[in-house]
C-alpha positions in Angstrom: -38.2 -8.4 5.9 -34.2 -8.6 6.4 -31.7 -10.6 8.3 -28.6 -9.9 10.4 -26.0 -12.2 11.2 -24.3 -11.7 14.9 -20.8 -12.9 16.0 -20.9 -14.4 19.6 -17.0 -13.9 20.1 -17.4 -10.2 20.0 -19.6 -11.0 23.4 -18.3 -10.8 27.3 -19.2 -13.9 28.9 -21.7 -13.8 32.6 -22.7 -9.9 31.1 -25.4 -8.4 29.4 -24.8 -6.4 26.3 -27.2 -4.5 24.3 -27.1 -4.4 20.9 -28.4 -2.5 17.3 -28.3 -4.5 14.4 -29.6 -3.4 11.0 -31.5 -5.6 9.1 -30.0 -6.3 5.7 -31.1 -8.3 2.5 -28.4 -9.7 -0.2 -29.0 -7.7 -3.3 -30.7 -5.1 -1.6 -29.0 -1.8 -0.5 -32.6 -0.2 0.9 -32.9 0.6 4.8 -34.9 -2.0 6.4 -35.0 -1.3 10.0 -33.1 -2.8 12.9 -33.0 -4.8 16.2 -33.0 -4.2 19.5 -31.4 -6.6 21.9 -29.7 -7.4 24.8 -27.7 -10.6 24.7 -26.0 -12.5 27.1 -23.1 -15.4 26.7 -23.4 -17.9 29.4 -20.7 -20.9 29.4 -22.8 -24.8 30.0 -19.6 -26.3 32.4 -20.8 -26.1 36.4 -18.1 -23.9 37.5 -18.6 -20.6 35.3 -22.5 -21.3 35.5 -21.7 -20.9 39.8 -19.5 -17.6 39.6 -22.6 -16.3 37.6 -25.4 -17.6 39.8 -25.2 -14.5 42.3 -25.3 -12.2 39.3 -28.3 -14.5 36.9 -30.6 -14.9 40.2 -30.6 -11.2 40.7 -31.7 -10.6 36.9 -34.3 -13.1 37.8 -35.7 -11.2 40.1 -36.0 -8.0 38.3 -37.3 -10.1 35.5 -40.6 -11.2 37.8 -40.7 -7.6 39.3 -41.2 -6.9 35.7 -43.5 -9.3 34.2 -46.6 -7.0 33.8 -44.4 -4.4 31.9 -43.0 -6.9 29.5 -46.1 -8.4 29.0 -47.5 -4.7 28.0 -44.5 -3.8 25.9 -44.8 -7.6 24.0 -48.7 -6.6 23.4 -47.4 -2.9 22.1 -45.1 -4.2 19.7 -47.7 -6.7 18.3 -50.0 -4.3 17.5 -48.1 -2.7 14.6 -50.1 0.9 15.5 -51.0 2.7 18.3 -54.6 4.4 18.0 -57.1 4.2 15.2 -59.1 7.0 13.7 -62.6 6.1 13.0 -63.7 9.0 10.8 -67.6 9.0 9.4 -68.0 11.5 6.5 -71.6 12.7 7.4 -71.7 15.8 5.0 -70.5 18.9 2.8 -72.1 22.0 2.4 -71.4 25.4 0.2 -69.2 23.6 -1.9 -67.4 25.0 -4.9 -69.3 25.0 -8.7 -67.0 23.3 -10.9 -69.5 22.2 -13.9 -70.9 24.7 -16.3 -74.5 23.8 -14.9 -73.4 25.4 -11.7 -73.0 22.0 -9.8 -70.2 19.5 -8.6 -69.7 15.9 -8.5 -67.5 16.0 -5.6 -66.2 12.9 -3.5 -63.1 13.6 -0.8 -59.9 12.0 0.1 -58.3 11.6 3.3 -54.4 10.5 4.2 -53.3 9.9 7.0 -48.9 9.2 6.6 -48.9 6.6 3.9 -52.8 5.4 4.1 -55.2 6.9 1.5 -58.9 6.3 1.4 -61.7 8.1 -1.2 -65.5 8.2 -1.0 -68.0 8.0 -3.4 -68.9 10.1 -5.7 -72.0 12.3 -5.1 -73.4 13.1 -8.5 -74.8 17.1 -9.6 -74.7 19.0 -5.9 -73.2 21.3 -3.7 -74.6 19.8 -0.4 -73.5 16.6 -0.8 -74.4 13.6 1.7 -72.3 11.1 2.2 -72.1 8.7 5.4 -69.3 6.7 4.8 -67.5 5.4 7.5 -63.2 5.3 7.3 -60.5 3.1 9.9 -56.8 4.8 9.4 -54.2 3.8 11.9 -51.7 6.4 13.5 -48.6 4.8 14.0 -46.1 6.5 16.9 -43.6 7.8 14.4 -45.8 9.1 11.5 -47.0 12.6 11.1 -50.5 12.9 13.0 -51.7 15.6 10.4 -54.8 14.4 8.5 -55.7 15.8 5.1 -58.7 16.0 3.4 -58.9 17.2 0.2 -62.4 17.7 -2.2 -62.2 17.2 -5.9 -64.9 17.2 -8.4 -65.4 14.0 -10.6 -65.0 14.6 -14.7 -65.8 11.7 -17.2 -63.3 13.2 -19.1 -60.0 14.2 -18.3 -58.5 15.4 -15.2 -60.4 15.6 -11.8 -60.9 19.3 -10.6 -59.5 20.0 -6.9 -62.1 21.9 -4.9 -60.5 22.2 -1.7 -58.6 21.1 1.3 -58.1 21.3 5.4 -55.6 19.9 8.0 -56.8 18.7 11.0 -53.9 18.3 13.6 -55.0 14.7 15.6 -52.4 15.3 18.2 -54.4 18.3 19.8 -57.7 16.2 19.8 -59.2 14.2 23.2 -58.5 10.6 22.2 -61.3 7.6 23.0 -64.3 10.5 22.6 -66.4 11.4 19.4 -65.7 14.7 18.3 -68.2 16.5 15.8 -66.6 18.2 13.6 -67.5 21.4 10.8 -64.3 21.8 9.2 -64.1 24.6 6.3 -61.6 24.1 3.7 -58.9 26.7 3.2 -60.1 29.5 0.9 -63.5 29.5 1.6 -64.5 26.4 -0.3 -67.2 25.1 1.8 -67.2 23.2 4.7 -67.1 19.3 5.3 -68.7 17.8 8.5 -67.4 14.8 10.6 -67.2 12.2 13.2 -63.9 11.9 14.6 -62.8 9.7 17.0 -59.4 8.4 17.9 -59.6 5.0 20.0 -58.0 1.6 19.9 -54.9 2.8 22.3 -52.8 0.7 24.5 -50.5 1.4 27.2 -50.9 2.2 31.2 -50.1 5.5 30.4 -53.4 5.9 28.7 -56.5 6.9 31.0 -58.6 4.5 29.3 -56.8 1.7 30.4 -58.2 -0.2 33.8 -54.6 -0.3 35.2 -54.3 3.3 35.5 -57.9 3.7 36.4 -58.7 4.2 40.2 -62.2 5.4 41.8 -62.4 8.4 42.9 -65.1 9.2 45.3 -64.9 13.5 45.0 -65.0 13.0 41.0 -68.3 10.9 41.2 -70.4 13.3 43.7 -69.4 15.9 41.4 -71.4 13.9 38.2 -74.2 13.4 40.6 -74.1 16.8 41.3 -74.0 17.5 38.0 -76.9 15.7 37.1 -79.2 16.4 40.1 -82.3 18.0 40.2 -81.6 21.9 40.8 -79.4 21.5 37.6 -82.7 20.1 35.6 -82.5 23.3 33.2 -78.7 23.3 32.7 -77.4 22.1 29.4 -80.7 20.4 28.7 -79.3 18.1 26.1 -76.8 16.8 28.1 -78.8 14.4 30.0 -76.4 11.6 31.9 -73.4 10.0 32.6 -72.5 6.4 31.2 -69.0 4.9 31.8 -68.7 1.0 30.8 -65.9 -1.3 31.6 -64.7 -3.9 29.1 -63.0 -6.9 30.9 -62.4 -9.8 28.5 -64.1 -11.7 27.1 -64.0 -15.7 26.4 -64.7 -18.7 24.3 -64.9 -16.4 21.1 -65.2 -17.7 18.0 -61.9 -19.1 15.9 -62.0 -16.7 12.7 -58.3 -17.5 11.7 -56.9 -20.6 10.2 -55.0 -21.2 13.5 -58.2 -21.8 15.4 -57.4 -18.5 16.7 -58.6 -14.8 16.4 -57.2 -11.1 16.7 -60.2 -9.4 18.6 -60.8 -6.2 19.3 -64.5 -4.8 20.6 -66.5 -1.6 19.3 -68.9 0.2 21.7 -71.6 2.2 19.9 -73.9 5.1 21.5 -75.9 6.2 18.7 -73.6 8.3 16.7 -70.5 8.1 19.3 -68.0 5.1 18.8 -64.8 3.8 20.6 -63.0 0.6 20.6 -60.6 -1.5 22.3 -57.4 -2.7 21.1 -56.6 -5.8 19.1 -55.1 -8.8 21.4 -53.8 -11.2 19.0 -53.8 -14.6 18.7 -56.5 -15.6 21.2 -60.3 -16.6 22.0 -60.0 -15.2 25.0 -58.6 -11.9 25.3 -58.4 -9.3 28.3 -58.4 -6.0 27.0 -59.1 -3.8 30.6 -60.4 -1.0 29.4 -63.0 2.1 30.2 -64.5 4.2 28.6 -67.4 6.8 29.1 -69.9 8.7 27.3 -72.0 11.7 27.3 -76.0 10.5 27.2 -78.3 12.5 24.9 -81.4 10.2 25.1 -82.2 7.9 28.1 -83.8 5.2 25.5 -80.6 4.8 23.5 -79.1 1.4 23.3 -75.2 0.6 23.9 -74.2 -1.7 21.1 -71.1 -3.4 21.7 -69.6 -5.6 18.9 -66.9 -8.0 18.8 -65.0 -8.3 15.5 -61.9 -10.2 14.2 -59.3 -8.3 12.6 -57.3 -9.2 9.4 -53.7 -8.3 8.2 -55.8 -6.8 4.7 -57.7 -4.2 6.9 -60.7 -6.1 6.7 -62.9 -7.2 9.5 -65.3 -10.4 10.7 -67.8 -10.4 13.0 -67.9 -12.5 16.0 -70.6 -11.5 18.2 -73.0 -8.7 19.3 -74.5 -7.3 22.5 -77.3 -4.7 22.8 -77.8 -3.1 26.0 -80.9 -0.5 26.6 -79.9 2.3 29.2 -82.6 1.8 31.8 -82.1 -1.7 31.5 -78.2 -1.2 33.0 -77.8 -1.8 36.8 -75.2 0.2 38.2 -71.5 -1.3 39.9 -72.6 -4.7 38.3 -70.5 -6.8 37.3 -71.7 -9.8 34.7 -70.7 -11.8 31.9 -73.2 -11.4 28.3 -73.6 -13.8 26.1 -73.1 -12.6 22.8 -75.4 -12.7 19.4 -76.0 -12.5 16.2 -76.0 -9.3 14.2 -79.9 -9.1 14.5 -79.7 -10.0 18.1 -82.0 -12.9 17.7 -79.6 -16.1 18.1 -77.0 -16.7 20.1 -73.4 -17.4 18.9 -70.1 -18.6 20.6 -68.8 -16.5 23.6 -69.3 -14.0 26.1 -68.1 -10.8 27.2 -67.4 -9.1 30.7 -68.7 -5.6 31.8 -69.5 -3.3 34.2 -71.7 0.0 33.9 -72.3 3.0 35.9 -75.3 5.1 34.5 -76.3 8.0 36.2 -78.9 10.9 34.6 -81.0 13.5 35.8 -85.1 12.4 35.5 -86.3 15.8 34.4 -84.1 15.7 31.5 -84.7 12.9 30.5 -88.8 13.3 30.7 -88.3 16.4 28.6 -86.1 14.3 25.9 -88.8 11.7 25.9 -91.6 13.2 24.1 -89.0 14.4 21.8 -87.3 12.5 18.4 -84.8 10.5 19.1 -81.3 11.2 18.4 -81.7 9.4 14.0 -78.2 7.3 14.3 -76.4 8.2 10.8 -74.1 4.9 10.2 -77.6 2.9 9.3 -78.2 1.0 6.3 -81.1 2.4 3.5 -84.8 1.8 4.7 -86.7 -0.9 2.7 -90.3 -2.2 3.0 -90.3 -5.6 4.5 -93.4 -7.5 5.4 -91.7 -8.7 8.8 -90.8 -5.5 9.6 -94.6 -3.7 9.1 -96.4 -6.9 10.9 -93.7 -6.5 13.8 -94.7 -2.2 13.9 -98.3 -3.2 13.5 -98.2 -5.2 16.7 -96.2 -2.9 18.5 -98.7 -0.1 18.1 -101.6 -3.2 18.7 -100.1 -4.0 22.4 -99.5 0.2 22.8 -103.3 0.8 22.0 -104.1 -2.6 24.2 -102.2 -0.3 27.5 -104.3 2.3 26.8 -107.2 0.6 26.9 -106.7 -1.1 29.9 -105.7 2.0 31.3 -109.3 3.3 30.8 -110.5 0.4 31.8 -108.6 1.0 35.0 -110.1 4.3 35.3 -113.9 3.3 34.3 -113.9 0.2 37.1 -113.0 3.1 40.0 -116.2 4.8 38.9 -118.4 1.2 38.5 -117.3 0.0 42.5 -116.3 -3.2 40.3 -113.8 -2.9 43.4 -114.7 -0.8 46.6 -111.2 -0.5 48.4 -110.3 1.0 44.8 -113.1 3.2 44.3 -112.5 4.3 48.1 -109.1 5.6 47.5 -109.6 7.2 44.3 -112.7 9.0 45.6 -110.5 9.8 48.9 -107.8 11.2 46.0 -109.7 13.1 44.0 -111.2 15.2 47.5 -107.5 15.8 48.4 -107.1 17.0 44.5 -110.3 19.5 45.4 -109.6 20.7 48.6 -106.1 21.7 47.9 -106.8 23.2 44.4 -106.2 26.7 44.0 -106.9 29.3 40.7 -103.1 29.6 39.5 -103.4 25.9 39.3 -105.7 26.6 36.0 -103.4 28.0 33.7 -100.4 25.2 34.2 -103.3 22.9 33.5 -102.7 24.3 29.8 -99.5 23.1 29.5 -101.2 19.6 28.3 -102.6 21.7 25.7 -99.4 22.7 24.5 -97.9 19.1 25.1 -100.7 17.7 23.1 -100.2 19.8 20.3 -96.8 19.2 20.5 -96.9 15.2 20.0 -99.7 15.6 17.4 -97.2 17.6 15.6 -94.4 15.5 16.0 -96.6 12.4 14.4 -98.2 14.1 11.5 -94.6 16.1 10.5 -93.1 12.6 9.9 -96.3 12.2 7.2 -95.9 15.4 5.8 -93.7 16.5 2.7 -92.1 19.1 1.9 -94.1 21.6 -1.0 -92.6 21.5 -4.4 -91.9 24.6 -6.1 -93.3 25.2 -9.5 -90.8 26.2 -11.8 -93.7 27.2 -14.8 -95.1 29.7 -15.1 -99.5 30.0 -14.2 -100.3 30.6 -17.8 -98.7 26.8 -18.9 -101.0 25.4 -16.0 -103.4 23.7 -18.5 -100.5 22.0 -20.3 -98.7 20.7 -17.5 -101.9 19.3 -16.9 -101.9 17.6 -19.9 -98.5 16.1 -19.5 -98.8 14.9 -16.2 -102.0 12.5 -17.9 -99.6 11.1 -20.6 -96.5 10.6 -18.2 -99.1 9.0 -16.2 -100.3 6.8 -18.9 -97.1 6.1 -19.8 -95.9 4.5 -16.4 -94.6 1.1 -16.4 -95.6 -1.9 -14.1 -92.4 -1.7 -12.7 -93.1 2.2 -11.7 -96.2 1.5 -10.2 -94.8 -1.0 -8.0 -92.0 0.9 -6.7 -94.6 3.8 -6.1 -96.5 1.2 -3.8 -93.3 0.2 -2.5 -92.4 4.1 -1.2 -96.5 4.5 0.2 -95.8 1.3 2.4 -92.7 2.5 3.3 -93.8 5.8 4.5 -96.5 3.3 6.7 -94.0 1.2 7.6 -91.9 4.2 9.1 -94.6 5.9 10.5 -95.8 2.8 12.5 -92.3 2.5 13.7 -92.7 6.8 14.8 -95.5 5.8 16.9 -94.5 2.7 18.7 -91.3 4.3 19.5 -93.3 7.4 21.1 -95.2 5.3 23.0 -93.0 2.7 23.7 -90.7 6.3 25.1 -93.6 7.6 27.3 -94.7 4.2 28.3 -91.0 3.3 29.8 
């Protein structure tokens, strides 16, 4: 990467001189960067050494006043970048017609200084889907200007260009997810994303534990936030999460060196952050926080531990899942970390500390609603695991049930008096105090009931498709529909079989999840 050669004599002896030296190569005239340092010549005999010892301990000094700074500017200067910029490409819409049938194949581009990445190709469409995920690095002296541009796919010849944007990263909130629905210039459609910028390092960062300190006024105001006259406010936004990441230790060694380059990903359905890389350890200490606006009490935090290499490429080390109500608030613990299916346990552990903190009617209401569908999942296939594993879960949900009613049936049988005592004793209080106005709120189950029944049997139901012949061709269509059927392969019926047990499969998991929602 170059070489410099430096001349000692032109050096003062017991004094510190700083130095820039450009890096050179023989036979190469190119710019190749320099060096900073700051040198100083210090003779071996005794009496020199003791006319500089006043002078050396006092540098000492400052040098242990300064250790934690080094230490952060050695870390900065190892990691070659200072954020990354996770982008997910979730989707375009209104695109421009580039083909004669009225249709695009477009795919998009993104650069970021000197990185370039492309998606796939989405084949005759103008609402294209993608969900492709993209890591670019922002480097401190690089523009921070990202460009996306659209272009439609030809066979032949010369892709068409459909479009661009400019989306300035400097003016953006760095370690948060930022949805974004950015049009292209002209009117060319618009391209939706998931932005986040993460990864940072430095005290001057508020992400980083060093420059974080409590602050008693700023939590009463969440709790205030999330209390119970503010049920109806911002409904969606239903708590608070803020997770610290320690260190972690005895990771696995993923580098020839029996070392590793860790970094750690945190994952809130759709809204991802990460650490940044220490290098050159199994046990790194990244000290960082982040937090997290909750949209669903039964979402899991997945945090996930990879290795990262010099091609851009990354290995997994270890996995933990967390479930929100599961999280117990100022704890601070150690997890062991997993596999990817969270089933085995693999090599090391990981320190943390959570602080959840959610408002109860919001999150009642967001219950016996869908869940928020995480985008960054892979494609849905029928598995025989899988549908045994939903089949039981709906098994032990129909098992509560009835041993709920069994519950109910045994206060009415005096199976147990002191029960059938107080229930009796309830159900007077119920009469006594009920009043007329009472009746109609009693309909809101109605309405609730409806509303789950609808939310089960939608997930079985397809959308109606249109029928592009006219009525008087019924009889023929008829008549093709029986050949085509005739005509179907062995392999055809099987994946029709296939897509029917899928559709159980996934509306087994619809259920369970409802009930395992209400349940908890």
């Amino acid at each position: 990467m170059g070489g410099v050669d430096l001349d000692i004599t032109t050096l003062e002896v017991n004094k510190e001189t700083d130095l820039k030296l450009l890096l050179t190569e023989r036979g190469n005239s190119e710019y190749m960067g320099y060096l900073l340092l700051a040198c100083s010549l210090v003779p071996k005999s005794q009496e020199p050494k003791e006319q500089g010892s006043k002078k050396s301990s006092l540098f000492r000094k400052s040098t242990r006043s300064t250790d934690s700074a080094s230490t952060i500017s050695k870390k900065i200067k190892m990691q070659l970048w200072n954020s990354v910029v996770n982008i997910v490409l979730v989707e375009g819409s209104n695109l421009v017609a580039m083909d004669d049938n009225g249709l695009s194949d477009p795919y998009v581009k993104f650069k970021l200084g000197t990185e370039k990445y492309r998606s796939k190709v989405k084949s005759k469409t103008l609402n294209p889907s993608w969900l492709e995920q993209f890591d670019l690095r922002l480097f401190d002296e690089q523009s921070s200007q990202l460009e996306i541009s659209v272009y439609d796919h030809d066979t032949r010849g010369k892709d068409d260009f459909m479009g661009r944007a400019v989306i300035d990263l400097s003016k953006l909130e760095k370690e948060k997810t930022h949805t974004i629905v950015q049009p292209l210039e002209d009117g060319a459609g618009t391209v939706k994303l998931l932005l986040t910028i993460s990864g940072t390092y430095g005290v001057e960062m508020a992400s980083d534990l060093s420059n974080y300190t409590p602050n008693a006024i700023n939590k009463d105001s969440i709790v205030n936030n999330y209390s119970l006259l503010n049920s109806f406010r911002n409904i969606n936004d239903i708590g608070h999460l803020e997770v610290k990441v320690f260190r972690a230790h005895g990771l696995q060694a993923a580098d020839f060196g029996g070392l590793s380059d860790p970094f750690c990903v945190l994952e809130l359905v759709n809204d991802r952050v990460q650490t940044q890389t220490e290098y050159k350890t199994l046990n790194p200490e990244w000290s960082k926080v982040f937090t997290f606006h909750v949209r669903d009490i039964h979402s899991v935090l997945e945090i996930t531990v990879y290795d990262e290499d010099r091609n851009k490429k990354i290995e997994f080390l270890g996995k933990v899942a967390i479930p929100l109500l599961k999280i117990r608030n100022g704890e601070r613990r150690w997890y062991a970390l997993k596999d990817r299916k969270i089933i085995h346990k693999t090599k090391g552990a990981i320190l943390l500390e959570m602080d959840f903190i959610y408002n109860h009617v919001k999150a009642a209401i967001r219950t016996i609603n869908p869940r928020e569908e995480k985008l960054m999942l892979p494609e849905s296939k029928f598995k025989i695991s899988i549908m045994k594993q939903n089949i039981n879960r709906v098994s032990q949900l129909i098992g509560v049930f009835m041993e709920t009613g069994r519950f109910i049936q045994s206060c009415f049988d005096w199976q147990y008096p002191p029960r059938t005592i107080i229930a009796f004793i309830v159900y007077l209080v119920i009469v006594w105090n009920f009043e007329l106005y009472m009746l109609p709120i009693s309909l809101l189950l109605i309405f609730l009931k409806n509303l789950i029944v609808a939310q089960i049997v939608g997930s079985f139901r397809k959308e109606p498709v249109e029928d592009d012949y006219p009525a008087d061709e019924e009889e023929d269509d008829d008549e093709e529909k029986d050949r085509q059927e005739e005509k179907k392969s062995i392999v055809d019926r099987y994946h029709a079989i296939q897509e029917i047990c899928l559709q159980v499969q996934q509306g087994l998991d619809t259920v369970a999840c409802l009930g395992e929602r209400v349940k908890k």
